[in-house]
N, C-alpha and C positions, 0 to 999 in steps of 0.2 A: 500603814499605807495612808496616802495624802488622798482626802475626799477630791471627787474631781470636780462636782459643785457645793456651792457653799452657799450663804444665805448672808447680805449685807443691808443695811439700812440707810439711808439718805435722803436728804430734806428736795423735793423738786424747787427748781431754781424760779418757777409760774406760782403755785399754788401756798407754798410753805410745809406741802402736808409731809410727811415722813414715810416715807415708801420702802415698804422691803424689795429687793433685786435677788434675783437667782445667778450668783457669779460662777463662769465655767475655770475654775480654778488648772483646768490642764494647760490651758494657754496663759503666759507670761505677763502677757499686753494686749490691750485689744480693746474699739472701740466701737460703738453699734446706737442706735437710737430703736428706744421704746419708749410708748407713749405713758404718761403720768395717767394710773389708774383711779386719780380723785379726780384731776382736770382734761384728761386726755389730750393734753397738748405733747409735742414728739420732744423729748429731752436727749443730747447727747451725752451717753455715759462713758467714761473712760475709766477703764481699768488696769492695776500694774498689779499682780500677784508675785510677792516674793520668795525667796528660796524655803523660812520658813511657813510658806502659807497666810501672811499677812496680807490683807487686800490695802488697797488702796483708791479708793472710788472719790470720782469726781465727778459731777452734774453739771450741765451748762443748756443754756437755755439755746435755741437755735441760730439767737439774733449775736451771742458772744463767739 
């Protein structure tokens, strides 16, 4: 069985630090903003989960 969360890493697009993210792997695509737990500035995360379970995570800062 496919986990329905997973756990991914990525550099915030403010601060540089490397951030882990709890990604909801049940949903396909989907994108949501949380704030950077080193800078607390709000990041937009977009996420594509593929068929087998590969994330694909993207950071963008609010101003791009």
């Amino acid at each position: 069985p496919m986990n329905l969360t997973d756990c991914a890493t990525a550099d915030c697009p403010y601060c540089g630090e490397t951030i882990e993210l709890v990604v909801d792997c049940s949903m396909e695509e989907q994108s949501y903003i949380e704030d950077c737990p080193v800078c607390c500035r709000p990041i937009t995360v977009w996420v594509q989960v593929d068929a087998d379970g590969g994330i694909d995570l993207q950071l963008r800062d609010e101003n791009s």
